[in-house]
C-alpha positions as CSV (number, residue, x, y, z in Angstrom):
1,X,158.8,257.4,-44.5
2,X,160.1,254.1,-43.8
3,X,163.8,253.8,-41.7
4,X,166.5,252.8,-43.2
5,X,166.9,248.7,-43.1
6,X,169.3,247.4,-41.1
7,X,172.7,246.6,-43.1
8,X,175.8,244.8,-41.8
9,X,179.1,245.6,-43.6
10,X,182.3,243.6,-43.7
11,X,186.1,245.7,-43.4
12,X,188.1,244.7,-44.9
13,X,185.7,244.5,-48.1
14,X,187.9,242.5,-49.9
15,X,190.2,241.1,-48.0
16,X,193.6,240.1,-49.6
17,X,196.6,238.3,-47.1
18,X,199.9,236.7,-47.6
19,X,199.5,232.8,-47.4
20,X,200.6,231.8,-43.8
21,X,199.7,235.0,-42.1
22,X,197.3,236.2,-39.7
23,X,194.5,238.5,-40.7
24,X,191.1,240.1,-38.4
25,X,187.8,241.0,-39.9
26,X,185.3,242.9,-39.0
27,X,181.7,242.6,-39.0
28,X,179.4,246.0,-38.3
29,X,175.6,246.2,-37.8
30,X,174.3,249.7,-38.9
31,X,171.3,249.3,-36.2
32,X,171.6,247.9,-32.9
33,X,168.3,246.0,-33.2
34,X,170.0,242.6,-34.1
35,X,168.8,239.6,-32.0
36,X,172.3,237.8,-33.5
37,X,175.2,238.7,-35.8
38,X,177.1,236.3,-36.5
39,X,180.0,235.1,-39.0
40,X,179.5,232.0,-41.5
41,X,182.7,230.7,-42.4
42,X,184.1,227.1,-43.3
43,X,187.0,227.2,-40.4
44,X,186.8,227.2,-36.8
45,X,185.6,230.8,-35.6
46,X,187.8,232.8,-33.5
47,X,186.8,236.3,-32.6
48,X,185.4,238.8,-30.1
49,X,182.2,241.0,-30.4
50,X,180.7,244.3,-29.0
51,X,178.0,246.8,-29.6
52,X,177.7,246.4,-33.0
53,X,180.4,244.7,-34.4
54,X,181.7,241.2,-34.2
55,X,185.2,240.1,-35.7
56,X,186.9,237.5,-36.7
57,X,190.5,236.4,-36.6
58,X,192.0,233.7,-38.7
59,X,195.4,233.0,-37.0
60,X,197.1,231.2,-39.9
61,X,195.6,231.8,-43.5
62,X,196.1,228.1,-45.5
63,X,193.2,228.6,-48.1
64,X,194.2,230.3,-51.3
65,X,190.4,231.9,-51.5
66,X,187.9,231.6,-48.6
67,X,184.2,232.9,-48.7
68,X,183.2,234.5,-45.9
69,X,180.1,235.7,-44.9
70,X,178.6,237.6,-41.8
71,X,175.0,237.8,-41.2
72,X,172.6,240.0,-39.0
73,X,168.8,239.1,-37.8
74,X,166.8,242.0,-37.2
75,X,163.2,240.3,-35.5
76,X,161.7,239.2,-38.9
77,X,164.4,240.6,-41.2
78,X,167.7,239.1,-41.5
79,X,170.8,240.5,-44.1
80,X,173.6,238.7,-45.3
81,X,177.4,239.9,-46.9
82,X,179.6,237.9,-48.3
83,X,183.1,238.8,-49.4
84,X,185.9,236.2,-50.8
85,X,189.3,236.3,-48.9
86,X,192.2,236.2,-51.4
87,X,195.6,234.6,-50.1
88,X,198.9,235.3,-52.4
89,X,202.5,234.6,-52.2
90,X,204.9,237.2,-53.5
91,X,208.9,237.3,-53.4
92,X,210.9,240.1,-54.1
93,X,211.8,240.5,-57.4
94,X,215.5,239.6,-58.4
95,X,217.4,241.9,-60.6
96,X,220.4,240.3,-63.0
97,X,222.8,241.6,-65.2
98,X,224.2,239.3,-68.1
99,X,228.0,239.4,-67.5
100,X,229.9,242.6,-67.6
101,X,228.4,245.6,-68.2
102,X,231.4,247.3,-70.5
103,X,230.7,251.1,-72.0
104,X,229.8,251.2,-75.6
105,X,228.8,247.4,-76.0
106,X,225.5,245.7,-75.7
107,X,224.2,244.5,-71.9
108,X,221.2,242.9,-70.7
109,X,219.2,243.6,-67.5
110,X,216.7,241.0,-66.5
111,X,213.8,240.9,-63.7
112,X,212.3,238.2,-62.2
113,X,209.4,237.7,-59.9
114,X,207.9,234.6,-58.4
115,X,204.2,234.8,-56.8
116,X,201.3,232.4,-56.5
117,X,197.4,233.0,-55.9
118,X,196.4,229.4,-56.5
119,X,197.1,226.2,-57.3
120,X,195.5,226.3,-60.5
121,X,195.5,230.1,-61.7
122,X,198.4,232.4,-62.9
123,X,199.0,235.6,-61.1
124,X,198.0,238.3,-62.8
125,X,201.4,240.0,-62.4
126,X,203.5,243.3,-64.4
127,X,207.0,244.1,-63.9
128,X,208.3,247.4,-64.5
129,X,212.2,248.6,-64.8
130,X,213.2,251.8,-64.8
131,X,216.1,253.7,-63.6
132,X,219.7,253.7,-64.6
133,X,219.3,256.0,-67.6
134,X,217.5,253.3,-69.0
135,X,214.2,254.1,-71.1
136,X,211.1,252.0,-68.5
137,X,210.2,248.8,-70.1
138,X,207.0,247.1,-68.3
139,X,205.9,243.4,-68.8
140,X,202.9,241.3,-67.7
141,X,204.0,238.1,-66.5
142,X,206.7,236.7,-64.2
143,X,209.9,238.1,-65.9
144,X,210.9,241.2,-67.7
145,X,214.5,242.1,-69.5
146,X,215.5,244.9,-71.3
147,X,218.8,245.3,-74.0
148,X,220.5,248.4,-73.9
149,X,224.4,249.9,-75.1
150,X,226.4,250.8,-72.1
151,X,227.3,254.5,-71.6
152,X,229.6,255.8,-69.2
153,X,227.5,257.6,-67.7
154,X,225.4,255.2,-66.1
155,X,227.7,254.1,-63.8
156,X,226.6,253.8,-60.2
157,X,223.3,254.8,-61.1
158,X,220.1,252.9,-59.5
159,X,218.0,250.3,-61.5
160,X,214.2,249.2,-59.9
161,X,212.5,246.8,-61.0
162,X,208.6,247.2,-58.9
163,X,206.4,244.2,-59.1
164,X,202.9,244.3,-59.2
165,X,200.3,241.3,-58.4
166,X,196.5,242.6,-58.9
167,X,194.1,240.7,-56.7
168,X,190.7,241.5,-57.4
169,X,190.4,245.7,-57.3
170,X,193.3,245.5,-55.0
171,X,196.5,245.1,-55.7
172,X,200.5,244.2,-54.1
173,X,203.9,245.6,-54.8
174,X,207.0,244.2,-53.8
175,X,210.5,245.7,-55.6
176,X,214.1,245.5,-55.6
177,X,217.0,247.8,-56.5
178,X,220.3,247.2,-58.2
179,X,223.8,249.6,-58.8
180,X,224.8,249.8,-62.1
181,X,228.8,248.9,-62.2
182,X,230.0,250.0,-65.6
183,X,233.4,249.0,-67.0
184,X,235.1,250.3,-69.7
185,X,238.3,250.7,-71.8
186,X,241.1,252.9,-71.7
187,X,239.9,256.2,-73.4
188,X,240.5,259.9,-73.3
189,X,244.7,258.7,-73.0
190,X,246.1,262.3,-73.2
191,X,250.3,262.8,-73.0
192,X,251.4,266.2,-72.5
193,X,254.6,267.8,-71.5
194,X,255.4,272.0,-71.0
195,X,257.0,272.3,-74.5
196,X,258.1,269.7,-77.1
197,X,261.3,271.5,-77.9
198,X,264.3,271.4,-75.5
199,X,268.0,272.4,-75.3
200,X,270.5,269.7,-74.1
201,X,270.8,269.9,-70.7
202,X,267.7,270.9,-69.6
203,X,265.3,268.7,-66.9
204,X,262.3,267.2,-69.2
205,X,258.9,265.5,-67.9
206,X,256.5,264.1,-70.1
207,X,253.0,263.4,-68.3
208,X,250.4,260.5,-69.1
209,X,246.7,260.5,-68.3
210,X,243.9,257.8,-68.8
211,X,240.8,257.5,-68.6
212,X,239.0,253.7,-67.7
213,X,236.8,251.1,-65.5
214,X,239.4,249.4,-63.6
215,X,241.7,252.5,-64.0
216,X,244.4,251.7,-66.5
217,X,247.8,250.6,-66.3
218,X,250.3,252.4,-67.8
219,X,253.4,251.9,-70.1
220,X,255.7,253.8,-72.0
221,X,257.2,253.4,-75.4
222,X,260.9,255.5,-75.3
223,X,263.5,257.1,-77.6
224,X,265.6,254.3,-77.7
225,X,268.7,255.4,-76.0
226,X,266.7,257.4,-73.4
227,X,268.2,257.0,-70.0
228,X,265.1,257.3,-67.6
229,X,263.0,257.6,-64.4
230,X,259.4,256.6,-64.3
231,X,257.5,258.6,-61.4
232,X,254.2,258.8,-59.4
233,X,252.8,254.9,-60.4
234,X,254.0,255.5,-64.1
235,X,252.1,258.4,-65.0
236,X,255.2,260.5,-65.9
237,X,258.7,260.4,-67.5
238,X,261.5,262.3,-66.3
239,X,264.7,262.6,-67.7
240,X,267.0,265.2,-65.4
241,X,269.5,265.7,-67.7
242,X,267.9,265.7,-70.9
243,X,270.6,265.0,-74.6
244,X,269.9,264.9,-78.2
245,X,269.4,261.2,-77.7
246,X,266.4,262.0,-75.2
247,X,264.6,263.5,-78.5
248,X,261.8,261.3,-80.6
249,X,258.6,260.1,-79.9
250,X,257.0,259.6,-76.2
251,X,254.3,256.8,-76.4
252,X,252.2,256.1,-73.6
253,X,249.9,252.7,-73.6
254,X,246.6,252.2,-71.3
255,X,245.4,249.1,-70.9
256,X,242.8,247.2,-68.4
257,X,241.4,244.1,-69.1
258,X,238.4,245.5,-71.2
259,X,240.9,246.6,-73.6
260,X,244.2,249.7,-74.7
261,X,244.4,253.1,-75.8
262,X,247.4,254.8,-76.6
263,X,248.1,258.7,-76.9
264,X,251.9,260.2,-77.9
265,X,254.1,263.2,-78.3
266,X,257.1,264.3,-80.4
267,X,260.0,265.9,-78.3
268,X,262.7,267.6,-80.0
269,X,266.6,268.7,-78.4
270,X,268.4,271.0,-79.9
271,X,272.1,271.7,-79.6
C-alpha cells in the first residue's frame, strides 16, 4: 500500500485570544521529509522551529480575526492548514440590585456584561443567574435581570451571575458574585413576663423581644401611673415594688426604618 501523505497540523486548532495579548502557535509536520515548513501570515513572523514543528508567536494580538496558515513541501507534494485566530474582549460581569432589598416586597437583581469580537459583529453572549434562593434565569445578550419577593431567608446568601461568549466551537466565561443583604421590618415582637397576675408588693419584669433587619428599636407603652426602670437597652420593664397602679396593659413597639410591630400583655395586682 501506499504511506500515509504527509500532513501538517496547527495547535491550537482554533485559536481564540484576549485582544492585546500574546499568544504562540504551533505548526507540526507528521513526516520529517519536508524540504520547508513554513507559516503564511499577514504580520511580521516571529518564531522558532525544530524537528518537526515550527511556531509562531504573536507578541501583541490587534486584529479582531486573523487567518493563518502554515504550510509543508514534501519534494513534489506540498499541504496547506489554515485556521482563523479569533480576538475578544470580555469584562466581568457586574451584578446590581435596585435599591433595598426589604423581606416580603418586590426586588430586582440585574446583570450586566460588556464584550466585543469585532467592530462590526455582536457577541454571541448568555448570562446566567442563579443562586440566592433564586429560581436560574439565563439570557442571550449583554444583560440579564430577574424580579423576585424578598424572603428572609435569603439573607447573606450568594448570587452568580456566569457569562458566556461562544467563539467559534470554543467558548469563554468570565463571572461575578454578589451577598444578598436583606432588610426587613419588625416582626415576630413577642412580650412575655413569668405570670400576668401579681400581689402588691411584689418585684415585676415584663420582657420584650423583636425580630428585624437593622434590629429594632424599642419602646414601651405603660399603665399610666407606673413608676419605672427600663433595663438591658430597653428590652425589659421592671417595676421593684410593684402597686395596683402598676396593673394594665404593657405595650411594647418595634420599629426600624423599614417599618413597626407591636406585641402586648395584660398585668393584673391584686390586693
Amino acid at each position: 500500500g501506499h504511506p500515509d501523505p504527509c500532513r501538517v497540523s496547527i495547535s491550537p486548532e482554533e485559536p481564540t485570544v484576549e485582544f492585546g495579548t500574546s499568544l504562540i502557535l504551533n505548526c507540526t509536520s507528521s513526516c520529517r521529509t519536508y524540504s520547508r515548513l513554513s507559516w503564511e501570515v499577514p504580520i511580521t513572523k516571529v518564531g522558532a522551529q525544530g524537528p518537526g514543528w515550527v511556531s509562531l508567536n504573536i507578541p501583541n494580538v490587534t486584529d479582531w480575526s486573523l487567518e493563518l496558515q502554515c504550510f509543508g513541501v514534501f519534494g513534489e507534494q506540498r499541504d496547506i492548514t489554515n485556521t482563523t485566530l479569533r480576538a475578544y474582549r470580555l469584562s466581568p460581569p457586574q451584578i446590581y440590585l435596585e435599591g433595598d432589598v426589604v423581606a416580603g416586597k418586590e426586588a430586582r437583581v440585574t446583570c450586566n456584561v460588556s464584550a466585543q469580537v469585532s467592530p462590526s459583529d455582536p457577541p454571541n453572549l448568555s448570562l446566567t443567574l442563579q443562586g440566592g434562593g433564586l429560581p436560574p434565569s439565563t439570557h442571550r445578550g449583554p444583560s440579564v435581570a430577574l424580579n423576585f419577593t424578598a424572603r428572609l431567608e435569603q439573607h447573606d446568601q450568594k448570587v452568580t451571575c456566569e457569562a458566556t461568549l461562544r467563539l467559534g466551537r470554543r467558548t469563554v466565561n468570565a463571572s461575578a458574585a454578589t451577598v444578598l443583604q436583606v432588610w426587613a421590618a419588625p416582626h415576630d415582637v413577642r412580650v412575655w413576663a413569668p405570670r400576668t397576675t401579681f400581689t402588691a408588693g411584689d418585684n415585676l419584669t415584663v420582657m420584650c423581644r423583636a425580630e428585624g433587619n437593622p434590629t429594632p428599636r424599642l419602646r414601651w407603652e405603660l399603665p399610666t401611673n407606673a413608676s419605672w426602670e427600663l433595663w438591658d437597652g430597653g428590652t425589659a420593664v421592671t417595676i421593684p415594688v410593684g402597686q395596683r397602679m402598676h396593673g394594665g396593659t404593657y405595650r411594647c413597639l418595634a420599629e426600624n426604618r423599614y417599618g413597626t410591630g407591636a406585641a402586648s400583655i395584660d398585668i393584673l395586682f391584686q390586693g
